[in-house]
C-alpha positions as CSV (number, residue, x, y, z in Angstrom):
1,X,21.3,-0.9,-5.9
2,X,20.8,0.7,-9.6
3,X,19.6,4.0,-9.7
4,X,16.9,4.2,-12.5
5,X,16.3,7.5,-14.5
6,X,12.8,7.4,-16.8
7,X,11.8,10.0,-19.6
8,X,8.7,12.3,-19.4
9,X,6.9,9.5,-21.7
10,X,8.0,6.5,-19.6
11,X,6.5,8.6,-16.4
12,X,3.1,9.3,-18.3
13,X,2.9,5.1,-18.4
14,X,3.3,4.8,-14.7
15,X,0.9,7.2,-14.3
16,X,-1.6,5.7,-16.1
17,X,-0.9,2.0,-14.7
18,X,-1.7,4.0,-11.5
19,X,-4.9,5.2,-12.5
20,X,-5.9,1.7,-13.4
21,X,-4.9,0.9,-10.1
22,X,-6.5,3.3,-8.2
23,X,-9.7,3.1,-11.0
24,X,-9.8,-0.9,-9.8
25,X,-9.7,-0.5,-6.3
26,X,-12.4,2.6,-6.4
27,X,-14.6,0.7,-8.7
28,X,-14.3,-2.5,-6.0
29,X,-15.0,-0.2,-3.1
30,X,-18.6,0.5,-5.0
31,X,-19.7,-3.0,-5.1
32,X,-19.0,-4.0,-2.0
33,X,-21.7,-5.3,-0.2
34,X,-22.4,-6.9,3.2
35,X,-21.0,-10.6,3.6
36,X,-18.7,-10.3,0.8
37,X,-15.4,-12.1,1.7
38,X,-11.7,-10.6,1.0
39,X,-11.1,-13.1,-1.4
40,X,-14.2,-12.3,-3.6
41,X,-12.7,-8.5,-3.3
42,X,-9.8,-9.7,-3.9
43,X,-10.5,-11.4,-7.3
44,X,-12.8,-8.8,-8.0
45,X,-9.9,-6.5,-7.9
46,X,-7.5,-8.6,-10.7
47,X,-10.4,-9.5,-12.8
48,X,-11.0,-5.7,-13.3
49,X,-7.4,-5.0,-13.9
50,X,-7.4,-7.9,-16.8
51,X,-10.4,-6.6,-18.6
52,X,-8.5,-3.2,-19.2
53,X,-5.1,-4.7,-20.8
54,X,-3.4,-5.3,-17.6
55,X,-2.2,-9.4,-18.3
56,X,0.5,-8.9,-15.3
57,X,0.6,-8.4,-12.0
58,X,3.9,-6.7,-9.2
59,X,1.7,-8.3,-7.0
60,X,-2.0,-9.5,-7.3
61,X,-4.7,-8.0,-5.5
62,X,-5.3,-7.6,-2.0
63,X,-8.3,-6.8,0.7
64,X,-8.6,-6.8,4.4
65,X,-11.4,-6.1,6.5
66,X,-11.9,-5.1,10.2
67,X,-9.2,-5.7,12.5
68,X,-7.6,-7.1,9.7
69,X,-6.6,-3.9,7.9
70,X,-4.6,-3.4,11.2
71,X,-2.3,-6.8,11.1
72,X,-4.1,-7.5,14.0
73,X,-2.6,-10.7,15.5
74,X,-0.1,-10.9,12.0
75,X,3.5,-11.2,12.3
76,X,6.5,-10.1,10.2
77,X,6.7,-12.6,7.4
78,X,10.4,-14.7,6.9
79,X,11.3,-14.4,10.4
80,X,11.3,-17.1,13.2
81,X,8.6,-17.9,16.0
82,X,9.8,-19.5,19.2
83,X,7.3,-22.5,20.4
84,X,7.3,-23.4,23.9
85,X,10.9,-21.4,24.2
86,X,12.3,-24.9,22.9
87,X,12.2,-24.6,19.1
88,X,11.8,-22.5,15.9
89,X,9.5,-22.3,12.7
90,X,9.5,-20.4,9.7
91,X,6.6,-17.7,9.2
92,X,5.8,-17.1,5.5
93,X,3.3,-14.6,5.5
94,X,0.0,-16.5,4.6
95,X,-1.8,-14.2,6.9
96,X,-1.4,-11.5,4.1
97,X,-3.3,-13.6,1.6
98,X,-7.4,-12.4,1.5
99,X,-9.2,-14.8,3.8
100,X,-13.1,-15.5,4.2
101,X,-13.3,-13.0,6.3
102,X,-16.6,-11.0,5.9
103,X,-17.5,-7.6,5.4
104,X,-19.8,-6.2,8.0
105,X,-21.1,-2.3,8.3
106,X,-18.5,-0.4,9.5
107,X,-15.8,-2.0,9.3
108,X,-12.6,-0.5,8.1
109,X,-11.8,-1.7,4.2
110,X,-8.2,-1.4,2.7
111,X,-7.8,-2.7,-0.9
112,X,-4.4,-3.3,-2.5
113,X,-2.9,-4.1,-5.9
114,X,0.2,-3.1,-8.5
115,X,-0.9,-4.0,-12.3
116,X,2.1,-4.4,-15.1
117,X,0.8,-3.6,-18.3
118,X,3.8,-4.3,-21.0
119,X,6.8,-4.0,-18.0
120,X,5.2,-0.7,-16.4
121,X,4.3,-1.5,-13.1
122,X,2.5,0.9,-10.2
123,X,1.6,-0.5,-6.5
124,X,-1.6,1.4,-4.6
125,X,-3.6,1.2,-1.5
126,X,-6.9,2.8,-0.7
127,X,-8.3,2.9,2.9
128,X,-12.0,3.8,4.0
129,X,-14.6,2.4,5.7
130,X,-17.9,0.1,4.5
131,X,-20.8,2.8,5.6
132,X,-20.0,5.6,9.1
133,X,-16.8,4.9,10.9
134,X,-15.5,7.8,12.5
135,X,-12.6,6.7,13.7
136,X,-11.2,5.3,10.3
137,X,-12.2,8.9,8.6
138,X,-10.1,10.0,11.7
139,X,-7.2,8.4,11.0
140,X,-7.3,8.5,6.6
141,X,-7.0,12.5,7.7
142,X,-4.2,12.2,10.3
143,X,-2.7,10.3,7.0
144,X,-1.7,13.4,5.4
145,X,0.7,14.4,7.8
146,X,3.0,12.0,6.2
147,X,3.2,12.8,2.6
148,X,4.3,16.1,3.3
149,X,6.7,14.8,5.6
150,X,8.2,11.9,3.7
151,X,8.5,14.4,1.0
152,X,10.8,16.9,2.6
153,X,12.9,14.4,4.3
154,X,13.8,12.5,0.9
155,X,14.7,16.4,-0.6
156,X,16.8,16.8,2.4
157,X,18.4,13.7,1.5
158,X,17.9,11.7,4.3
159,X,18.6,7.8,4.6
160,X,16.0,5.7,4.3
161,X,16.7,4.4,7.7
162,X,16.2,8.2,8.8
163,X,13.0,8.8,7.0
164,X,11.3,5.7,8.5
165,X,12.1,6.4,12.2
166,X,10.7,9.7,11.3
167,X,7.1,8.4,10.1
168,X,7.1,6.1,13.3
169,X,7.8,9.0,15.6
170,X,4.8,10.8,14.1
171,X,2.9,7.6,13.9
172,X,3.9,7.7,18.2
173,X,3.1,11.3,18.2
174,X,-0.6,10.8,16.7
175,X,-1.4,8.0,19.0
176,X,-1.3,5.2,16.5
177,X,0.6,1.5,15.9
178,X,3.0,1.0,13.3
179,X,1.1,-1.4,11.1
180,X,3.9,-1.0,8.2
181,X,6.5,-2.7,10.3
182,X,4.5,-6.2,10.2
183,X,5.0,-6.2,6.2
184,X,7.9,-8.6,5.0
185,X,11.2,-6.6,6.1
186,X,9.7,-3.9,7.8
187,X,9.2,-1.7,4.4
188,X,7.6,2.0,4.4
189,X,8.0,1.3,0.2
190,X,9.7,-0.3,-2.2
191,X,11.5,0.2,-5.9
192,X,9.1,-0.4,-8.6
193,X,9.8,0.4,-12.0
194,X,9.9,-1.9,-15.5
195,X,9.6,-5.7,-14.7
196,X,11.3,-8.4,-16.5
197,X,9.6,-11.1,-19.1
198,X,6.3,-9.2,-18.3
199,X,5.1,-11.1,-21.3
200,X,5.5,-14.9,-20.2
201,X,2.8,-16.3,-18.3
202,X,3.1,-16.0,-14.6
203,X,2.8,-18.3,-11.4
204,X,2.0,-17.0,-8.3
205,X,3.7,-17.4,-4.6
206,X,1.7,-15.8,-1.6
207,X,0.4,-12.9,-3.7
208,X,3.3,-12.2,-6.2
209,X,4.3,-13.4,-9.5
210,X,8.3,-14.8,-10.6
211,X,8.8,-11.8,-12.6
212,X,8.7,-9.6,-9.2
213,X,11.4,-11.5,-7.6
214,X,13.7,-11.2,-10.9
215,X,13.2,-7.0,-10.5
216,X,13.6,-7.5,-6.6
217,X,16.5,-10.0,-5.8
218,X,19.5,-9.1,-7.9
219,X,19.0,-5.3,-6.3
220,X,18.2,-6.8,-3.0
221,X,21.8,-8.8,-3.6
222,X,23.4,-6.4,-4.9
223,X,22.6,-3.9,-1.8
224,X,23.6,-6.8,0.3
225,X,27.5,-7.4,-1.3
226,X,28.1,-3.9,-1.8
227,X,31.0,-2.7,0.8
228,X,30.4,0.7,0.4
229,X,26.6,1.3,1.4
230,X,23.4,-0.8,3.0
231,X,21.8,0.0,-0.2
232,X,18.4,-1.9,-0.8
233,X,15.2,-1.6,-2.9
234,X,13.5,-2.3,0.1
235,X,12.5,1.3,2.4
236,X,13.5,-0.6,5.8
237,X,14.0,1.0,9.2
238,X,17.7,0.4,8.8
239,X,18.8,0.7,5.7
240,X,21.9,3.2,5.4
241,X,21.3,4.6,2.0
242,X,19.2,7.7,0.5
243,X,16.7,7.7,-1.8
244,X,18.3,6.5,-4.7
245,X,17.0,7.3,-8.5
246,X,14.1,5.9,-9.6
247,X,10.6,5.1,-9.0
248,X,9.4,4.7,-5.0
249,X,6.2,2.9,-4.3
250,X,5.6,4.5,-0.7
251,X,2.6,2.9,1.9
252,X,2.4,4.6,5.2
253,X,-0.1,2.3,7.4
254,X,-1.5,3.6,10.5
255,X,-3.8,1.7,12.8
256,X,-4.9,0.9,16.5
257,X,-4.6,-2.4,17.7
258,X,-6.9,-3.4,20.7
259,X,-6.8,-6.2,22.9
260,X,-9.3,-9.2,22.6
261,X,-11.9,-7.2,24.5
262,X,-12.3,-4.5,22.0
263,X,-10.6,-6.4,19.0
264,X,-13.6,-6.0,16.5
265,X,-12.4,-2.2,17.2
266,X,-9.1,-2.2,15.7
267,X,-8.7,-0.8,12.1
268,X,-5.6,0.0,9.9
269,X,-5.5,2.6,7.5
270,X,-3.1,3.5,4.5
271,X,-2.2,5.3,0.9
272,X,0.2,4.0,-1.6
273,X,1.3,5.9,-4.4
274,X,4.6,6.5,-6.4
275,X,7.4,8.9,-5.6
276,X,9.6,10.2,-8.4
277,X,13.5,10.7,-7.3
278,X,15.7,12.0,-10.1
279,X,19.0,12.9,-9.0
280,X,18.3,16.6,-8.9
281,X,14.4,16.7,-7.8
282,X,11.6,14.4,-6.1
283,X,7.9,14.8,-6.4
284,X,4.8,12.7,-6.2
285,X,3.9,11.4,-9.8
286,X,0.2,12.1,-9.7
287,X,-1.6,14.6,-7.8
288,X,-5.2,13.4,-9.0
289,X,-5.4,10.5,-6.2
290,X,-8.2,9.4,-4.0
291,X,-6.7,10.6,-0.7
292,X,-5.6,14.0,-2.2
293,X,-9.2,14.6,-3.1
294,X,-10.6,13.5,0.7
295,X,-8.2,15.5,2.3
296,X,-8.6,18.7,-0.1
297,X,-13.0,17.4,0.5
298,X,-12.6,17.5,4.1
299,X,-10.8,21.1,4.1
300,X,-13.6,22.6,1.8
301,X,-16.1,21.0,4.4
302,X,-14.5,22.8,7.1
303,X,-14.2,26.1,5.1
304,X,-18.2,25.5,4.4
305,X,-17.4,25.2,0.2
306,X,-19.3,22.6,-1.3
307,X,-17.5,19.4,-1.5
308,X,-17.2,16.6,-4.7
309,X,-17.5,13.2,-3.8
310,X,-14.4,10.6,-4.2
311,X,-16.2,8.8,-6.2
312,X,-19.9,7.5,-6.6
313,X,-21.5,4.5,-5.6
314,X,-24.3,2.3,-7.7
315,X,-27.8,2.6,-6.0
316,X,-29.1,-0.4,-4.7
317,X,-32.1,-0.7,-2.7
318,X,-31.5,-4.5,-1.9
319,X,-27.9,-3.8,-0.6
320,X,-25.5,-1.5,0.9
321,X,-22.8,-0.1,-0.6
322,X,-20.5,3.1,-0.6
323,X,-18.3,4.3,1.9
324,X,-17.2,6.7,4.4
């Protein structure tokens, strides 16, 4: 794998793709309404990304609701199902892509996307719920244990391997399921960082465009015939190597998965955001996120200070909207 160094100016671009990110996903959580489907979040997401300069996409945009948000039922994409004990068939992850699935009160949200605007690329994931779940609030707080975690453990230069079993023991710990292990290979993150031919018009295959494979694969190979080290651009639950230079987009995802009785009670929750590894310091790139703020909100409400909102919501008397 390449280790990738970026200047001061190059690391005010990523921040500001992931602002748009996060801007898009938070302006999408306001107009939600009730029996909107994924896939009108979904495009609502990418259409707001185009009309502010973003012509490109690391991956398009994603949305889950309800049990959904927790993989419920999902399997780990590229790998094998048995049928009958007697045969095999390929899984390719079309479970991922936003279904028809329809937004009801309460139920969990997570919205996903990583815009590339001129080769700058960012990946984000923002978690709540569509009106009072307590449970999701619950478990977007119990979040927080693992950016401070993930974050020492890379400065104590840890494999990645290391670090993941780490995040799954706390994920034990706090009484949760894994719900990062169901995404393809596993990943806790990924590399991101400038994307080839960001300018020629792109296809798309199950959420992502060509140009995300040509970043991907040659690292992904490269890792794979190296003799020396495991080393992969993928954060997997095995891979040998540290932390290498570069850009990290990181997604912790948390849920509880409940049998068919109490399925409608399953939720997933997660953050995404981008961890900067130089080789002699690693820090989050942007402290102004949405999950910062509810977990600095929710302190203040504890300490009885007077709280900001994330962000607010249109009023409209005809529908609901907002979150909690």
């Amino acid at each position: 794998m390449s280790k990738e160094y970026y200047s001061s100016v190059d690391l005010d671009d990523f921040k500001n793709v992931q602002k748009l990110a996060y801007d898009a996903v938070e302006s999408v959580a306001g107009r939600l309404v009730e029996g909107m489907t994924e896939k009108t979040a979904a495009s609502l997401i990418d259409s707001y990304i185009r009309e502010r300069g973003g012509k490109n996409f690391f991956h398009y945009g994603f949305a889950w609701f309800g049990d959904r948000t927790a993989f419920r039922g999902f399997r780990r994409p590229l790998t094998w199902k048995r049928i009958g004990g007697d045969g095999v068939l390929p899984h390719w992850g079309f479970q991922f892509q936003p279904s028809d699935r329809k937004l009801k009160e309460g139920m969990a949200v997570i919205l996903d996307v990583a815009p590339n605007v001129k080769g700058v690329t960012a990946d984000v994931g923002y978690s709540f719920s569509f009106g009072e779940n307590a449970a999701v609030k619950q478990g977007r707080l119990d979040l927080r244990e693992f950016r401070s975690l993930i974050l020492g453990l890379v400065r104590a230069e840890k494999t990645m391997g290391e670090i993941y079993r780490s995040c799954n023991d706390l994920i034990v710990e706090l009484g949760y399921n894994n719900c990062h292990t169901i995404y393809p290979n596993g990943v806790l993150g990924h590399k991101v960082g400038k994307i080839p031919a960001w300018n020629v018009p792109a296809g798309r295959l199950l959420g992502f465009p060509p140009q995300t494979f040509l970043y991907l694969v040659p690292q992904i190979l490269k890792g794979f015939f190296s003799a020396s080290s495991n080393a992969s651009p993928l954060w997997g639950e095995f891979t040998k190597s540290r932390v290498d230079a570069g850009l990290w987009a990181v997604e912790p995802h948390i849920g509880k998965i409940y049998s068919d009785s109490k399925a409608e009670e399953s939720f997933g929750v997660k953050w995404e955001e981008i961890l900067v590894v130089s080789d002699t310091d690693v820090y989050w790139l942007d402290e102004d996120l949405p999950h910062v703020h509810f977990w600095k909100d929710q302190e203040k409400t504890k300490t009885g200070k007077k709280t900001i909102p994330i962000f607010k919501t249109k009023k409209n008397s005809k529908t609901k909207t907002g979150v909690a």
